[in-house]
C-alpha positions in Angstrom: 13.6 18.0 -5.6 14.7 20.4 -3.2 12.0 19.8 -0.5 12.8 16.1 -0.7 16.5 17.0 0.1 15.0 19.2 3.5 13.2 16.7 4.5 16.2 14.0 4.7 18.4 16.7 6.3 15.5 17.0 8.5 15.3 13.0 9.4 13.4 12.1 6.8 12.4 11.2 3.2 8.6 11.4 2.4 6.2 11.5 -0.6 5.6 14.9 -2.0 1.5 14.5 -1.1 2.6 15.7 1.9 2.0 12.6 4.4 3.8 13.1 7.3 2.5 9.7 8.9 4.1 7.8 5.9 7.9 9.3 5.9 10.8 7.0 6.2 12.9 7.4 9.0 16.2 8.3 8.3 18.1 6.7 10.7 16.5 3.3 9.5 18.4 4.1 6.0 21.0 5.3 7.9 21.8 1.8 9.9 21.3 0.0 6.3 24.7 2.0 5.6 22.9 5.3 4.9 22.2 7.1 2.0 25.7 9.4 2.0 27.1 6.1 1.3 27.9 4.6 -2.2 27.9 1.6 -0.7 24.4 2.2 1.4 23.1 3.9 -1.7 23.6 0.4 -3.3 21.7 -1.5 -0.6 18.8 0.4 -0.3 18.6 0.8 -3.5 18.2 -3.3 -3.7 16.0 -3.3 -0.8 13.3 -0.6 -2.2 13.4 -3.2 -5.3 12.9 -6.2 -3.3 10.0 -4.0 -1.4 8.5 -3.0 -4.2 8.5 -6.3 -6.0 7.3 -8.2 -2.9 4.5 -5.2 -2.6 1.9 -6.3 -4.7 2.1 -10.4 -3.7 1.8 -9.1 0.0 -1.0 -6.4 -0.9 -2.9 -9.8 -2.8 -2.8 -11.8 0.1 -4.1 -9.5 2.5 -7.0 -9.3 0.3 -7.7 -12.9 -0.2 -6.9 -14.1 3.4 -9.5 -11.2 4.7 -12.3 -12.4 2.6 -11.1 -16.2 3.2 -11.1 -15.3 7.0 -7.6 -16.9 6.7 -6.8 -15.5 10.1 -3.5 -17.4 10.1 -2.0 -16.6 6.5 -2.8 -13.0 7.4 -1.4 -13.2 10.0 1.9 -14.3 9.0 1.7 -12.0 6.1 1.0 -8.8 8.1 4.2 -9.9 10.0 6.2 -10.1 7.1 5.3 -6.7 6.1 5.5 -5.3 9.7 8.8 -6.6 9.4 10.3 -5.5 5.9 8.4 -1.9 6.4 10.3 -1.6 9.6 14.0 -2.6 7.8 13.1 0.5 5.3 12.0 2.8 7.7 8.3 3.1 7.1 7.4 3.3 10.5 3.6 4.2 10.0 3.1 0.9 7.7 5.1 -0.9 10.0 2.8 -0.2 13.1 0.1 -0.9 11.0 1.2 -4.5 10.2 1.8 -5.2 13.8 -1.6 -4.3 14.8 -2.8 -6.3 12.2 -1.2 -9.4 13.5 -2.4 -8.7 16.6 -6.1 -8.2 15.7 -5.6 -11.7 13.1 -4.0 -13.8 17.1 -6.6 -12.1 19.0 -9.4 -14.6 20.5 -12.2 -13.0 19.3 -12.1 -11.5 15.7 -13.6 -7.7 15.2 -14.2 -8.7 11.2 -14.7 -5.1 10.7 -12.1 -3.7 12.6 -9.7 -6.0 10.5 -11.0 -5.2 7.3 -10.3 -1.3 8.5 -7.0 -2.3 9.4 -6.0 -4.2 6.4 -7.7 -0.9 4.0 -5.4 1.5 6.2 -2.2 -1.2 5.5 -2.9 -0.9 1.7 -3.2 2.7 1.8 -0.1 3.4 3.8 1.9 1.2 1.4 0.8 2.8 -1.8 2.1 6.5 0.3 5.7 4.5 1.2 5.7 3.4 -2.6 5.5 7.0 -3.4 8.3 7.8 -0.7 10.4 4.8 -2.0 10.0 6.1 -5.5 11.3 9.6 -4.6 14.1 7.9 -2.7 15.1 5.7 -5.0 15.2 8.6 -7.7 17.6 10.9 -5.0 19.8 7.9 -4.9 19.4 7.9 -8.5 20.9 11.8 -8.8 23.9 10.8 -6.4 
């Protein structure tokens, strides 16, 4: 509990596995009203819900839309993502996303260098689930 504490003094909140890539950037919670807030504590404690809830319908339809080659509906859902990752804070996931959507507009599609992309995109978001979870229980102790 402690180390998750440093870590937000430090700028961050992160999953105890220890990846540094997949920490949330404090001063992204910080303009949603910040976590010293009750009032932020509140909002990004409905956010991480709406996150996680939204997590596993975005996480399907990256799958389906790779091996549809549903360049489009990835597309659009890798933007999404980029863009609700990026409201939390999870700036690795977030970067992710938007090289996704570039790879899924590009002229030419690199099938394999999408489907790497897309495997990296799911494994980043299970890490910020991890981070969100250990978040959401520091809000919790407040």
């Amino acid at each position: 509990m402690e180390e998750r504490e440093d870590h937000s003094r430090r700028g961050s909140v992160q999953a105890d596995d220890g990846e540094q890539s997949d920490r949330l950037d404090r001063a992204a919670l910080d303009r949603l009203g910040g976590i010293d807030t009750p009032e932020g504590r509140e909002l990004i404690g409905e956010l991480i819900q709406l996150f996680r809830d939204g997590g596993n319908e975005a996480l399907e339809a990256l799958r389906e839309n790779t091996a549809q080659n549903a360049w489009q509906n990835l597309s659009m859902t890798a933007h999404n993502l980029k863009s609700s990752a990026g409201y939390l804070g999870a700036t690795r996931l977030s970067e992710l996303a938007a090289q996704l959507e570039q790879q899924c507009t590009a002229r030419t599609k690199d099938v394999q260098a999408l489907t790497a992309t897309v495997d990296a995109v799911m494994t980043s978001h299970a890490r910020v689930l991890i981070a969100l979870a250990a978040l959401a229980d520091q809000l919790a102790e407040r």
